[in-house]
N, C-alpha and C positions, 0 to 999 in steps of 0.2 A: 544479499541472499544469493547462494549459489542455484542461478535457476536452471531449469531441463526447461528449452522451449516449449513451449505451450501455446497450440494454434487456438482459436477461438473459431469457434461457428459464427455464420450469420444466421439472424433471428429468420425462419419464415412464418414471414409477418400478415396473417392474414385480418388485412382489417380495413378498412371502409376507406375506399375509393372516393380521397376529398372529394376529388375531382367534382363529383356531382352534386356538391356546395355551390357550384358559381353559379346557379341559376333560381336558387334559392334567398330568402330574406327579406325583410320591411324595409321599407324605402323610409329614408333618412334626410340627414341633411344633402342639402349640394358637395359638400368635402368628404362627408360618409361616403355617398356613392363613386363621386370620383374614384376615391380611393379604392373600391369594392370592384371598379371598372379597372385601373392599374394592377390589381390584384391579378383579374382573371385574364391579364396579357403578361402574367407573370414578370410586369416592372415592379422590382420588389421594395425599391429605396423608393421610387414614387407612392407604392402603396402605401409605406408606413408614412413617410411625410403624411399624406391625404388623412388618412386614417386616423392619424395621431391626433390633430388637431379637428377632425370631423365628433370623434367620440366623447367628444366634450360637451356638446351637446346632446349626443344619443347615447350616453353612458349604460344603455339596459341593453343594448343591441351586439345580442353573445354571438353573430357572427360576426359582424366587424370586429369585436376582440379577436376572435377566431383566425381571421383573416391576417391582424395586424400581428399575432402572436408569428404564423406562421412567415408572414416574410419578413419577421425580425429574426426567425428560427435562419434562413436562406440569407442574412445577411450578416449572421455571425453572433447577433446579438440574442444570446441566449440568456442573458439578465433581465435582461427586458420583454423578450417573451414568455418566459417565466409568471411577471409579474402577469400579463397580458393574459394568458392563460388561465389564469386565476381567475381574473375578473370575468373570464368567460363562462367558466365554470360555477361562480359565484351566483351566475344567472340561471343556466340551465344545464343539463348534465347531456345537450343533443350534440354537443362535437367532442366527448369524450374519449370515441371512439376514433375520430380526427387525430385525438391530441398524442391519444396511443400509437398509432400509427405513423405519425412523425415522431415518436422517440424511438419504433424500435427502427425505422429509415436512418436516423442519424446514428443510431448503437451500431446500425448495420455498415455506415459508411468507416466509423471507427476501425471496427474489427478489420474492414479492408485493409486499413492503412498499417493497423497492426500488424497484421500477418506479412503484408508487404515487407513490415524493418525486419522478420524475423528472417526472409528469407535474403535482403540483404544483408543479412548477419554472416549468414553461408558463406556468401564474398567477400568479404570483410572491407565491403563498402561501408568506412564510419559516417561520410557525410548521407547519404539514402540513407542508413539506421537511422539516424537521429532526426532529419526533417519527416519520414513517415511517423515514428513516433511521436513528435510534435504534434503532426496534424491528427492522428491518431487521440491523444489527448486531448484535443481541442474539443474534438466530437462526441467524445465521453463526456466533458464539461456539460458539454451541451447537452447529453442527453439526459446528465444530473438536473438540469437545471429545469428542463419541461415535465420531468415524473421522478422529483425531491426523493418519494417515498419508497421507489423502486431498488429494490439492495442489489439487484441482479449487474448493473453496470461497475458497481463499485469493484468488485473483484478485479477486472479487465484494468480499472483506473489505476489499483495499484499495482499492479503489476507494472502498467506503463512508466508510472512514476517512478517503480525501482529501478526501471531500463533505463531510465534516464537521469539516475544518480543521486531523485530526490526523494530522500529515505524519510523525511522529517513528514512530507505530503504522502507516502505509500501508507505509513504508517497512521495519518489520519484517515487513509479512505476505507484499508482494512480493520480501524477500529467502528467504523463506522457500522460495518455486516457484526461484528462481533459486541455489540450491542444491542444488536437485536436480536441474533440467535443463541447465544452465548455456547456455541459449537466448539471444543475442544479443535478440530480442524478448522473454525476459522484464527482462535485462539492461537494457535501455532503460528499462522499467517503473521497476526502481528508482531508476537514474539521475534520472530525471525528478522522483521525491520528494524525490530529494538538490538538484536543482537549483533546483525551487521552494520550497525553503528557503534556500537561496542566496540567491534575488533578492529575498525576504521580507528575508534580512540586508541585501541591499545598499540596498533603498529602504528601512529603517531608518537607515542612513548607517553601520552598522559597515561601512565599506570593509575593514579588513586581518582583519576575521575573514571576511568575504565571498570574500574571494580564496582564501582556505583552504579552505572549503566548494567555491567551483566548480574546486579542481586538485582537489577529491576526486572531482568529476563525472568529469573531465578522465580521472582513472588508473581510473575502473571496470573491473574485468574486464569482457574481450569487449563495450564499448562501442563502436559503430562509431564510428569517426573520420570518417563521411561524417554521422551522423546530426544531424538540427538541434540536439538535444541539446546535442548532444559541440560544435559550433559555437558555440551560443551562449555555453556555459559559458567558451571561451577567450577568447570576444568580451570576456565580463563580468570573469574574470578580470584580462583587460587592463584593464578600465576600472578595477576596483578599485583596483588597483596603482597607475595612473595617480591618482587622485582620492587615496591617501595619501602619494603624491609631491610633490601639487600641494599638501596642506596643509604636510606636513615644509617645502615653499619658500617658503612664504608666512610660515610661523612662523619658520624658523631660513634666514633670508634668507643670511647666511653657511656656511653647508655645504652640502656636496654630498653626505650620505647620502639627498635627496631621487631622486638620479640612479638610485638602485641598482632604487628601485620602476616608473621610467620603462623602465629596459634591461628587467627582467623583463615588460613589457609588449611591446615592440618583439621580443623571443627566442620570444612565441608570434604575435602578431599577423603577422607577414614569411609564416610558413608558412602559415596559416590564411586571409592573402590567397593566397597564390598555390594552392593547393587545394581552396579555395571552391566546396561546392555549393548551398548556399544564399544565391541571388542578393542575398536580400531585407536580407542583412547586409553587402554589400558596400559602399554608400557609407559607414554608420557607423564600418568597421573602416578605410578611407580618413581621414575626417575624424579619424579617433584617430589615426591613421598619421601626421596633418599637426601637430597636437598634441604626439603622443611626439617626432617629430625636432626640435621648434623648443624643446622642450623641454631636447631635450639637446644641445644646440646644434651639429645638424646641418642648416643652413640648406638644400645642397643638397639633401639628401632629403627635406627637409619642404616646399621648394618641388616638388620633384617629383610629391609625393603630394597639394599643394595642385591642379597640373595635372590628374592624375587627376578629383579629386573635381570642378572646374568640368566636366571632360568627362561625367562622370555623371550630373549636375546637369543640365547640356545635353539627354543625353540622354533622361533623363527627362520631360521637359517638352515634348517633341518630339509 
């Protein structure tokens, strides 16, 4: 996707001050409290050790989950606090507002890191780009993982994921927001992942898997049919089609299953000129115009579209 930088804010997060959790809660096992005691000296790998194996016997005890969610949050493991989290909540809904608050702390530390690779993008430091990024992703992870249900962080995730080349993961996290909203602007979002995998296949030279990828563009739900997107993909679609026409005729000089990939070019390209809002494609989809009919050996229309394109030509240079 061709992106325009885009900084992201931090959350201001106003929301409950753990902090005055650690003086709070039932007294448990001997390993529960340990653990509740490692907690509130902030030894985080000691607390969940303690914790983890304390709560086996105090399994109803939703600050110790509380507890052990969070310095599994502080140690990376956000799978596991996850889970943790759950069974916190599963109990009572009194460190919800906890649990909030350390997701948008960790959304918050995200975005740091993001905006950080953006700005060493400026200097075209690639190694900064890509370890802020990284760490950047790591903490979106994370903050997917303590509030599932939350769409807000997905957006930022894939963007990251497109900065860092992985279009197959952008494109699940903005299908994700686009499932729940079914927003013609989130719709585009995905599209866009889809397409820039496209054109990755076409300038590889897989022409007939290319063409397959951008009708997928082509049929997205709620994709607008005005958007550049939606434009380009039928643009490129044609050309695909065309370019495994043009080899079928150069290889098997005797048949005419070459023709079949030329018409499926000429069946989107006809409407696509003549509803065109994106001016900037319109000599290309001309000059293919002059191509597909001389191709298939419609001289009159290919001479027609060849008039065209000299007039565009013209007036371009004007």
């Amino acid at each position: 996707m061709n992106f325009t930088k885009k900084y992201y804010k931090s959350l201001i997060f106003l929301g409950v001050f753990f902090t005055l959790i650690y003086l709070s809660g039932c007294v448990g096992s001997m390993e529960t409290e340990s653990g509740k005691l490692a907690y509130r000296a902030q030894n985080w790998a000691e607390a969940e050790e303690k914790l983890t194996k304390g709560l086996v016997s105090d399994p109803n005890d939703d600050e110790g989950w509380y507890m052990l969610g969070h310095a599994q949050t502080k140690l990376g493991k956000y799978d596991a606090a996850a889970k943790s989290f759950s069974k916190c909540l599963a109990i009572s809904n009194k460190y919800a507002d906890n649990i909030r608050y350390l997701w948008g702390e960790t959304y918050n530390q995200g975005v740091d890191k993001f905006n950080n690779a953006l700005n060493c993008m400026k200097t075209k430091d690639s190694l900064c780009v890509k370890k802020n990024f990284t760490e950047a992703l790591n903490y979106f992870l994370g903050a997917t993982k303590i509030m599932p249900d939350s769409l807000m962080v997905y957006s930022i995730l894939g963007d990251t994921y497109a900065y860092l080349d992985k279009a197959d993961s952008a494109y699940i996290s903005y299908q994700i927001i686009f499932n729940k909203t079914k927003d013609p602007k989130d719709a585009e979002k995905v599209a866009g992942t889809l397409y820039d995998k496209a054109v990755n296949t076409f300038l590889d030279g897989k022409y007939e898997q290319a063409a397959k990828d951008f009708e997928k563009v082509m049929k997205f739900e709620k994709l607008s049919k005005e958007s550049k997107i939606y434009e380009a993909s039928v643009y490129y679609y044609a050309l695909a089609n065309a370019a495994v026409g043009a080899d079928i005729r150069d290889k098997e000089p005797n048949s005419e299953a070459y023709k079949d990939y030329f018409n499926k070019s000429k069946t989107v390209l006809e409407p696509l000129y003549q509803n065109l809002k994106n001016k900037d494609l319109e000599l290309r989809i001309v000059e293919l115009l002059v191509n597909v009919y001389a191709s298939l050996g419609d001289a009159d229309k290919a001479t027609e579209y060849l008039k065209k394109k000299e007039a565009l030509e013209k007036n371009n240079n004007k």
